[in-house]
C-alpha positions in Angstrom: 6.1 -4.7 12.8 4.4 -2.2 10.9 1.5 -0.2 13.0 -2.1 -0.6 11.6 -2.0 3.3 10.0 -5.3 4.3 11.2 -5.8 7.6 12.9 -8.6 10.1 14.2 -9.4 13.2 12.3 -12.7 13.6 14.4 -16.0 14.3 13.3 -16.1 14.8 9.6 -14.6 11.2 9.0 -16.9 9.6 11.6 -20.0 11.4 9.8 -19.4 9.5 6.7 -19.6 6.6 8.9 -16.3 5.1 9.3 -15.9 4.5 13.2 -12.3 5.3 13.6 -12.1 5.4 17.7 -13.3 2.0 17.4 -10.3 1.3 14.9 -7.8 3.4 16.9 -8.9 0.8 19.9 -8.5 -2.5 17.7 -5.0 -1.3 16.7 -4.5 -0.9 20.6 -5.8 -3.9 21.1 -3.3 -5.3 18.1 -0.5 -3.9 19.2 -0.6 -4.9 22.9 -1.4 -8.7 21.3 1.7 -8.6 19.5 4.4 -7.2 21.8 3.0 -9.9 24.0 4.0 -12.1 21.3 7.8 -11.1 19.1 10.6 -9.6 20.4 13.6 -8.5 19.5 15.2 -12.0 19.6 13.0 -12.6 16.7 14.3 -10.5 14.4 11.6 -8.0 15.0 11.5 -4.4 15.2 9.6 -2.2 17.5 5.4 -1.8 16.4 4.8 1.9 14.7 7.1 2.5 11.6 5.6 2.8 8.1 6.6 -1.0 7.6 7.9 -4.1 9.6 11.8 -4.8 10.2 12.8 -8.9 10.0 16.2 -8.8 10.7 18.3 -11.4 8.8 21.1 -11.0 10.5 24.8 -10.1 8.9 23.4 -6.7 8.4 20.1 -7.1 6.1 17.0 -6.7 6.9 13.8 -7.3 5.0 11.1 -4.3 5.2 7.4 -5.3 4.4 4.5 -3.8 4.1 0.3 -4.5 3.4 -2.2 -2.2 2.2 -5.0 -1.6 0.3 -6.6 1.3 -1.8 -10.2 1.3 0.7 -13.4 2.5 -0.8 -11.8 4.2 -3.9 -13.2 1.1 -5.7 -16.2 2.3 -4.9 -15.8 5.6 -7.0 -13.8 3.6 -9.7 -17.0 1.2 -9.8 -18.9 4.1 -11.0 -16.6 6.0 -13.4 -16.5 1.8 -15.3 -12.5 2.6 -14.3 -9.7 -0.1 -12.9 -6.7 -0.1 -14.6 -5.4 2.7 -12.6 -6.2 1.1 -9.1 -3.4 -1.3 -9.6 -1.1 1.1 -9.4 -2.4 3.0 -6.0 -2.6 -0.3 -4.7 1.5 -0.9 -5.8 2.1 2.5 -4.6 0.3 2.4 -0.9 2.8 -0.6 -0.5 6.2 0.3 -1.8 5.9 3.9 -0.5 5.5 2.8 2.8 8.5 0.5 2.6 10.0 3.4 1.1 9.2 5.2 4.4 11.4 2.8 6.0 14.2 3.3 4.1 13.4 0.3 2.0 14.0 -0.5 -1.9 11.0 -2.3 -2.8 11.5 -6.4 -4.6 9.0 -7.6 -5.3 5.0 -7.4 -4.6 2.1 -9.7 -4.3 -1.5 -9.2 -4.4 -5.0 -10.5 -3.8 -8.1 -9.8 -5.5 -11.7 -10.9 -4.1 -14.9 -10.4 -5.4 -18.5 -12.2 -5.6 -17.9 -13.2 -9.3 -14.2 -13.0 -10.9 -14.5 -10.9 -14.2 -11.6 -12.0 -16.8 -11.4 -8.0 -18.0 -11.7 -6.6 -14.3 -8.3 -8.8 -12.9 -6.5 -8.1 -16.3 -7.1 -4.5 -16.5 -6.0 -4.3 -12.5 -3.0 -6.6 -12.9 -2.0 -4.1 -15.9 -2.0 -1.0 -13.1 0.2 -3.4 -10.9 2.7 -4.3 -13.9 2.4 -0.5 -14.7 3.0 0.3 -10.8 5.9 -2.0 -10.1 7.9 -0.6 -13.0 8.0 2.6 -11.4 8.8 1.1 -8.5 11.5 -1.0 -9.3 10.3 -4.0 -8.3 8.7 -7.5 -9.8 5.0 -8.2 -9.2 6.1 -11.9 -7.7 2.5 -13.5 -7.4 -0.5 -12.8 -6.2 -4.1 -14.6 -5.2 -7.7 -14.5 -6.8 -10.8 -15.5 -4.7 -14.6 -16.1 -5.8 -16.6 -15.6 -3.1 -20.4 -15.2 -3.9 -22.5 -14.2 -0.6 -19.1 -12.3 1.1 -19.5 -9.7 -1.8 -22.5 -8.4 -3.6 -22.8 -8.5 -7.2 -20.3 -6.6 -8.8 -18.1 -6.3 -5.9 -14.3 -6.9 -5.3 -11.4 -5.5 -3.0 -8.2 -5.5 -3.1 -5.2 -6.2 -0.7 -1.3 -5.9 -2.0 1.9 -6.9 -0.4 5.4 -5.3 -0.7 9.2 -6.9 0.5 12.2 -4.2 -0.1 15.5 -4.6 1.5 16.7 -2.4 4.1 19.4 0.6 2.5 18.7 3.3 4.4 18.8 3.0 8.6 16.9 5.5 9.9 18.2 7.9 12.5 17.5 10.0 15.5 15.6 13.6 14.2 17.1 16.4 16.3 15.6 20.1 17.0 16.2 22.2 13.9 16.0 19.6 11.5 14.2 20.6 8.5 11.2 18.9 7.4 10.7 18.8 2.9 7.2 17.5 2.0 6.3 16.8 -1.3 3.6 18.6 -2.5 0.6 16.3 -4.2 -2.3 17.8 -5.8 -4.8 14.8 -5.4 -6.1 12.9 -2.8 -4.2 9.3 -3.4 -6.0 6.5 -1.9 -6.9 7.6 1.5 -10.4 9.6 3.1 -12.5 8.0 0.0 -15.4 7.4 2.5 -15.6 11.1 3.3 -14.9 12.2 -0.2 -18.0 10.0 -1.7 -20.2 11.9 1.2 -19.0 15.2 0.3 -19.8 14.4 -3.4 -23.2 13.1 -2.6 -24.2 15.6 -0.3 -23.0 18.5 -2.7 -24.9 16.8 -5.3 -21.8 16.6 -7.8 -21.9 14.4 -10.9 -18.5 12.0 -11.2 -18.6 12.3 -14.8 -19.3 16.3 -14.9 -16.8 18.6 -15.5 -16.3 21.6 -12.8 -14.5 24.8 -13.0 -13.0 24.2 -10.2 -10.7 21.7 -11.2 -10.3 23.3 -14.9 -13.1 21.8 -16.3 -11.5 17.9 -15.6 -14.3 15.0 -15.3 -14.3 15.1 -11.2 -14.0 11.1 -11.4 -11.0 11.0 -13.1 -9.4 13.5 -11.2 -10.6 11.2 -7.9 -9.3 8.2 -9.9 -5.9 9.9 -10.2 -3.5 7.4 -8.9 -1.3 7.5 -6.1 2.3 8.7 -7.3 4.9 6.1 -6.3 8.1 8.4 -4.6 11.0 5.1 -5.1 12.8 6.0 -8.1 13.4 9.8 -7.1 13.7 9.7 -3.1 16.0 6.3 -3.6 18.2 9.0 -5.9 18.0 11.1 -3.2 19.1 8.7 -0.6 22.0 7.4 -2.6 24.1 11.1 -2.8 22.8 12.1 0.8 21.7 9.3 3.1 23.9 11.1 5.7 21.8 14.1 5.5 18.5 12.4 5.6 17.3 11.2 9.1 13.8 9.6 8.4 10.6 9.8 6.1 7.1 9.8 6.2 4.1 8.3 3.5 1.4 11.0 4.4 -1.6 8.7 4.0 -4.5 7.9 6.3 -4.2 10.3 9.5 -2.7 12.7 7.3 0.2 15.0 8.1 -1.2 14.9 11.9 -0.9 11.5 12.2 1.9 9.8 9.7 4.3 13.1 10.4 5.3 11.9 14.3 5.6 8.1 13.4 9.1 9.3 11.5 10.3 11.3 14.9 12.1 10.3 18.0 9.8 10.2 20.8 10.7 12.7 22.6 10.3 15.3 20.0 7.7 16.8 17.8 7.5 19.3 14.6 6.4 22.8 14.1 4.7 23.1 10.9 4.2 26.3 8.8 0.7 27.0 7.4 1.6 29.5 5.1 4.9 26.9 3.3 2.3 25.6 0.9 -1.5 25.4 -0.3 -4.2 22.9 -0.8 -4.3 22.3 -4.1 -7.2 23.1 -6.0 -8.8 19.7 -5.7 -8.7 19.2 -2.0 -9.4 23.5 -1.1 -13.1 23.0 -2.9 -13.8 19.8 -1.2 -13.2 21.3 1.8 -15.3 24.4 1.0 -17.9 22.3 -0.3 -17.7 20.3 3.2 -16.8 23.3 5.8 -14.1 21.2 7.4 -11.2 23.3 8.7 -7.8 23.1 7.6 -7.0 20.9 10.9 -9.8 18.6 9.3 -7.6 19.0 5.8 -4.0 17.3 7.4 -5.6 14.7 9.3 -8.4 13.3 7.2 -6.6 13.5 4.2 -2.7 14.2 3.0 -3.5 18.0 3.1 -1.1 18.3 -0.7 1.8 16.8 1.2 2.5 13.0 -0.3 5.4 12.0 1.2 8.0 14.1 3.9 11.7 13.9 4.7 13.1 14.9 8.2 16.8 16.4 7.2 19.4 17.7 8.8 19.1 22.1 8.4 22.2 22.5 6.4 21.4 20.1 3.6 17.3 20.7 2.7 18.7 23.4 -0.1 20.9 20.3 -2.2 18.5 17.5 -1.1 15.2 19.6 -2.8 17.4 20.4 -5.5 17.8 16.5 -5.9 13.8 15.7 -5.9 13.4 18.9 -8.1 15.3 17.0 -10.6 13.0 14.2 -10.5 10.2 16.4 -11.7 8.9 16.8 -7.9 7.8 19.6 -6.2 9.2 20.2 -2.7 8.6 22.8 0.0 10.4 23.2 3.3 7.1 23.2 5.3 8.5 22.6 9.0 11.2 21.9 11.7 12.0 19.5 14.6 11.3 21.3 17.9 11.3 19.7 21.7 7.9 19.8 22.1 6.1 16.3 20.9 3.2 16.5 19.0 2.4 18.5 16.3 2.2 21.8 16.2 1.4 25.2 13.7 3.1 28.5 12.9 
């Protein structure tokens, strides 16, 4: 089962009001509920990957995931934007399956909001059609609910499912293995509760443009939606699955805390500040906010979307690989004994 992927970057998040020891004691709370509950004999993998293992037995196994793209509505609510939603919601699913070392089949989702708006679920279901095409996969079904009172006027959330098979088993990371992140430039779908503060306390305008960010609208650069990694790391897995020990989707907790759920216990990784920058998106946010670059990797992905643990001698032909699927990668750390993670 896959582990509720909530994690604690510390002040700045719990200034913008999202109580995350609290969630960090709930997912404690779930975890200890369910181990009580499934076992191995049920087909069930251990609690803490990036999705949950049913084992069908004459070697598949089913991969699932469920996520959803948080207060992000909130900013595409003001910016009168939705199409684009569908696919973070598509990719916050598959990716993670991905993660597994799943190919995505197909997806669900569910939509709820006080009063269902014919344009709003068209122009969402359109982002997931848009999102499961890059994935690979079929949007299967999904569910619609009207519920008046829950929600506000005007308000919905969303909720999407993903089932992949099982192709790539994911194996022990040794010291010296090489870790290649993926560099991202925006912030996907995770931290939206602190980015809204920082917006509203710096007084920016969604629909202004801003030097910073080459004179974009800074609600459409928000809006950007979350890449979706199949197509390319599914290449990558097919000519060097040997090479490749696990993967990480760098999402809520950030490199800090989605980084050690693709390592063996008893290790960590040493990661090098100076392998790649914030992009330009993220560094004046955080300027704007005075959070510290520890702040950077564990509220948000910190310009890393998506890692690979691989073995030393192969990072060179497996970057090449990604490279060729027009994404940038950096070698940005190693395995060492230590757990945890650590800085160079």
């Amino acid at each position: 089962m896959s582990d509720r992927n909530v994690k604690s970057p510390g002040g700045a998040y719990d200034q913008a009001g999202v109580g995350l020891d609290r969630a960090d004691q709930a997912v404690d709370r779930i975890r200890d509920l369910l181990a009580s509950r499934v076992t191995q004999a049920d087909g069930v993998s251990s609690i803490g990957k990036f999705a949950g293992a049913y084992h069908l037995g004459e070697g598949v196994t089913l991969l699932t995931g469920a996520d959803g793209v948080g207060t992000k509505i909130l900013v595409a609510k003001a910016m009168g934007q939705s199409r684009d939603l569908g696919i973070d919601l598509v990719a916050m699913n598959v990716n993670d399956v991905l993660a597994s070392g799943g190919r995505p089949l197909f997806f669900l989702d569910y939509i709820a909001a006080s009063h269902l708006e014919v344009e709003l679920v068209a122009s969402l279901v359109e982002g997931m059609l848009d999102g499961c095409d890059q994935a690979g996969c079929l949007l299967l079904g999904g569910e619609t609910a009207e519920m008046p009172g829950m929600y506000g006027s005007g308000d919905y959330d969303l909720a999407g499912f993903s089932v992949g098979v099982q192709v790539h088993q994911e194996r022990s990371s040794e010291v010296g293995d090489v870790v290649l992140g993926i560099l991202s430039q925006d912030f996907h779908s995770n931290g939206f509760s602190l980015v809204r503060k920082i917006v509203d306390d710096a007084h920016l305008d969604y629909h202004a443009r801003y030097p910073q960010i080459d004179h974009h609208v800074l609600g459409n650069r928000l809006l950007a939606p979350t890449p979706i990694y199949v197509r390319p790391v599914l290449a990558a897995l097919n000519r060097f699955g040997d090479d490749i020990k696990s993967m990480a989707h760098i999402t809520g907790g950030g490199l800090v805390g989605n980084l050690p759920r693709a390592l063996s216990p008893s290790v960590g990784v040493e990661l090098d500040r100076d392998a790649w920058d914030l992009p330009p998106l993220l560094s004046w946010f955080q300027e704007l906010a005075g959070l510290s670059f520890e702040e950077m990797v564990s509220s948000f992905n910190g310009g890393i979307g998506f890692a690979l643990v691989v073995r030393a001698d192969a990072k060179s032909r497996i970057i090449a690989e990604l490279s060729r699927h027009q994404l940038s990668v950096r070698p940005i750390g190693r395995v060492v004994s230590a757990p945890g993670v650590h800085w160079t």
